[in-house]
N, C-alpha and C positions, 0 to 999 in steps of 0.2 A: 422635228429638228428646228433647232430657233435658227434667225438671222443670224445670230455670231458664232455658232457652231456650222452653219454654214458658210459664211463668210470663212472661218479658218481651216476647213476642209478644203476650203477650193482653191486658199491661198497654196497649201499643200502639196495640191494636186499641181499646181505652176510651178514651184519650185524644186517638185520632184524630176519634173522634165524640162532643163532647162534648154536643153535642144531647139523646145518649140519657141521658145522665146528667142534666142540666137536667130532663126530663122526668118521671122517675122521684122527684127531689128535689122538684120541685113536687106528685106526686103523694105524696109521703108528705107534705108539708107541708097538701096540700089535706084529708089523711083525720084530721091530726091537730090540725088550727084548729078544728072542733064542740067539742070535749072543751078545749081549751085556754080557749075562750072562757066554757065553762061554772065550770072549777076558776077562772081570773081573777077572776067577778064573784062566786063563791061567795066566796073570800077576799076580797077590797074590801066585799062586806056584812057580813063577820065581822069588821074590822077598822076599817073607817068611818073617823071622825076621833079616835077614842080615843087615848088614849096611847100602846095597840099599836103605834100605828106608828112612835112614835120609838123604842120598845126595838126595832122588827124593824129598823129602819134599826143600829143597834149589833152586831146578831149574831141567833141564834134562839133566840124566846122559848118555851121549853116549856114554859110555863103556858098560854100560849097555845093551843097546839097541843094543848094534852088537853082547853081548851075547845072548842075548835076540832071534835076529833074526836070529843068524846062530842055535839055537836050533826051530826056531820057523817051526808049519807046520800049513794045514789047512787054516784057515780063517785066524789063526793067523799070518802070516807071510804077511797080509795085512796093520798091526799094522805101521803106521809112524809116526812122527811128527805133520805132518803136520793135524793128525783127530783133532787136540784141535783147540778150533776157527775156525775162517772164514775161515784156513786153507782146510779143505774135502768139501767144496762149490766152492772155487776155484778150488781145482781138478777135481770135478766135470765139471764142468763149459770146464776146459781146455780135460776132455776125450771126453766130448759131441762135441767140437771143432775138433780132430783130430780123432774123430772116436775109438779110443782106448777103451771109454765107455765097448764094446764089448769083453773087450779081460782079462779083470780083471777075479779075483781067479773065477773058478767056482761057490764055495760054493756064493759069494755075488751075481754075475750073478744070480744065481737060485732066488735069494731073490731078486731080484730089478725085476724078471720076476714076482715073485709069487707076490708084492706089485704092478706090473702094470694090471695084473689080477684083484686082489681085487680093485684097483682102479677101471678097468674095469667096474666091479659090482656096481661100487656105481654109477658112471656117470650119467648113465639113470636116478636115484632120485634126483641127482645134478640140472640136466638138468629140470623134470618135477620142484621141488621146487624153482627153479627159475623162468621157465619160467609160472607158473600155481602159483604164490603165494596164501598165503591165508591156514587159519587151521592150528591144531596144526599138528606140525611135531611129525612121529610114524612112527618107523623103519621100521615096518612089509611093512608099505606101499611106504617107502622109498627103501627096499628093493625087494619087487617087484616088481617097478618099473624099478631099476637096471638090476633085470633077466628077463625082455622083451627085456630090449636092448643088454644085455652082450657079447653076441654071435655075433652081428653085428658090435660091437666097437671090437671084437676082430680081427676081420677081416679085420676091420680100418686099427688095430696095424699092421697087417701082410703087408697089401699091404705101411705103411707111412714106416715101416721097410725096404721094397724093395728099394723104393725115399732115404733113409738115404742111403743106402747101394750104390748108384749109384752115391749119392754125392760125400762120401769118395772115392768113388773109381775115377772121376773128380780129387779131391782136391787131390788125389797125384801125379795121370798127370799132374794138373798143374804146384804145387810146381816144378817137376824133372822141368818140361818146365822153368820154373821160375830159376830154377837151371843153366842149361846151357845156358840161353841169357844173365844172368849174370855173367859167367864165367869168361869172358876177362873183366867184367867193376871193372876199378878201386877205383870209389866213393861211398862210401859207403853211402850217401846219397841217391844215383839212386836206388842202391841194395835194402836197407830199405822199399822206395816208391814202390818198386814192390811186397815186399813181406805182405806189409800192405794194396795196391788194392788187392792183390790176394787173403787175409785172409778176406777182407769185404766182397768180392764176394761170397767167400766159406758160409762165416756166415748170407749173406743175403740171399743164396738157401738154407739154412737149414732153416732158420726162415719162409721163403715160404714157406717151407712144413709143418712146424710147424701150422703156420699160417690157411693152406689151410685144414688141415684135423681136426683140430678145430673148421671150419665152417660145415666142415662136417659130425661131430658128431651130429651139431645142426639140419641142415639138413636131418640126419637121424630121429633126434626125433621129429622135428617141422611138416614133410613131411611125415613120418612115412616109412622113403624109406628102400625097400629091398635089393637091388641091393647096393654095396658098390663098386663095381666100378664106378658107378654113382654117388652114393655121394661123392665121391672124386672128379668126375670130375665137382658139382654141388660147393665143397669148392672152387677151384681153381677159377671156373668162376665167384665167387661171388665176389672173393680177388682180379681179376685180372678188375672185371667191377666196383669194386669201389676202386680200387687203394687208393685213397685219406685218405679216413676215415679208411679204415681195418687197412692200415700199421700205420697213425697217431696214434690208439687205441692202435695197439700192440704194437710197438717201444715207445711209451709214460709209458705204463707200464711197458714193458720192463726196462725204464731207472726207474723208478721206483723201480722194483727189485734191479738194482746194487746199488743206492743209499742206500737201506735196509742194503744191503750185507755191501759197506764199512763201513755202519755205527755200524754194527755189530760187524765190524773187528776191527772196533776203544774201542768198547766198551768190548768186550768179553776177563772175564780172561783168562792168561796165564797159561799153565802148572804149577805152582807156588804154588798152593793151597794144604795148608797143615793142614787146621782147618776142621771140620765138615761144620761150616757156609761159610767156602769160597767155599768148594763144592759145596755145596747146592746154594750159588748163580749163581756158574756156571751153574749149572744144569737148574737153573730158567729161564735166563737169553738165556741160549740157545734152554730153549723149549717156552719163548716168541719171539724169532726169527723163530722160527717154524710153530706157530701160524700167526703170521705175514706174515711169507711167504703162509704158507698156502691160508688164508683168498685174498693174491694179485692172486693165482693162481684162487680161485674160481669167484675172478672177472673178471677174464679175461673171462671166459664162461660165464659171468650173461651179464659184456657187451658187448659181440659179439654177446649174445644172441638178445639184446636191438636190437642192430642194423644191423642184420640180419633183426629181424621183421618190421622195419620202412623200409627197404629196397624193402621189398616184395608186 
């Protein structure tokens, strides 16, 4: 089976069941209403009936916002510009890069732990309803599924955590390296070129890993394997013996994804919105960019899934 024949199978198999995707959407909405309700009524006390609100209804006020933040504590003072729009995807995007991901407010830390957890839990139902199509979709058994596997994906998480953790710590040897062979050069052409193989390199050992223990999830369930040092080293060997088709599949969706993003970026209101319906279409607008992205992550597992099993 090539990458684009698996790639459109596994889109298939996500949009046959779209239960699972509802589900998964509700659960990320249900882990991220605490925090939403808190940064909401923190801003509404910071703004009251002041004038603030009609300069924020015009555009954003940053006088505002350096009062804002030099009062701000908590979660709150994780509040910037940059959350509206495609803005907090790119950030993301750029903490998963430098490794920083790790170093944000604790309070959000705990919550991107406790949403990888529940993620955790669902996986295993992910993984059977794809790969075991067929019947109507029903939580109970969707969720039972999950808690046979939960404990062994968490384990995943722990030892792909270690791999991240070895990466970052690579990727700023090499930057400093990178630093000083370019010290004396004076074109900044050369500079640039080094610093752009070095950020591929960096971003192509992270997507390895990415890559490798997403086979290995499948591996766990398809194989029923206990030992998770072994399926780790069963993802790796799979990615590394079919070279061809793994990374075509991933990188192909991958570009995928950014196209999503910039298109999102193009599309999505600005801070601006001062009517109840311009809200509301942000709001819309950016929980069908959600869905969307959602729905491209679950095919990444539907078709890796695909093509793990033609493989074997």
């Amino acid at each position: 089976m090539t990458a684009i024949g698996a790639a459109f199978r596994g889109l298939g198999k996500v949009l046959g069941s779209p239960s699972v995707v509802l589900c998964l959407w509700l659960a990320n909405v249900v882990v991220a209403l605490p925090v939403a309700a808190v940064m909401a009524e923190s801003i509404r006390e910071s703004v009251g009936g002041s004038l603030v609100g009609d300069k924020l209804r015009d555009g954003f006020d940053m006088g505002w916002y350096g009062e804002y933040q030099a009062d701000a504590r908590g979660v709150e003072s994780t509040f910037t510009p940059t959350v509206v729009g495609a803005g907090a995807f790119f950030n993301n995007i750029e903490a998963w890069f430098n490794g920083s991901l790790f170093e944000m407010h604790r309070g959000l830390l705990g919550l991107g732990i406790l949403f990888a957890l529940l993620w955790s839990l669902c996986l295993g139902g992910v993984l059977q309803r794809y790969g075991e199509p067929g019947g109507l979709f029903r939580l109970s058994e969707f969720l039972s599924h999950g808690g046979a596997y939960f404990f062994r994906f968490v384990r995943l998480a722990v030892l792909a955590a270690a791999l991240y953790y070895s990466v970052y710590r690579f990727s700023g040897w090499l930057f400093a390296r990178i630093a000083r062979v370019t010290r004396d050069v004076t074109v900044e052409e050369s500079v640039f070129a080094y610093v752009v193989a070095g950020s591929l390199f960096v971003v192509f050992l992270l997507t390895l890993v990415n890559m490798a223990f997403d086979y290995a999830k499948i591996a766990t369930f398809r194989e029923n394997r206990r030992s998770m040092l072994l399926a780790s080293l069963k993802g790796f060997g799979f990615v590394l013996s079919h070279p061809g088709r793994a990374m075509a599949l991933y990188y192909g969706l991958g570009a995928v994804g950014v196209a999503m993003l910039f298109l999102y970026h193009i599309v999505a209101p600005g801070p601006g919105q001062s009517s109840m319906i311009g809200v509301a279409a942000a709001f819309v607008i950016a929980q069908l960019y959600l869905v969307a992205k959602l729905v491209l992550r679950l095919t990444f597992y539907s078709a890796q899934m695909s093509l793990f099993d033609d493989a074997r």
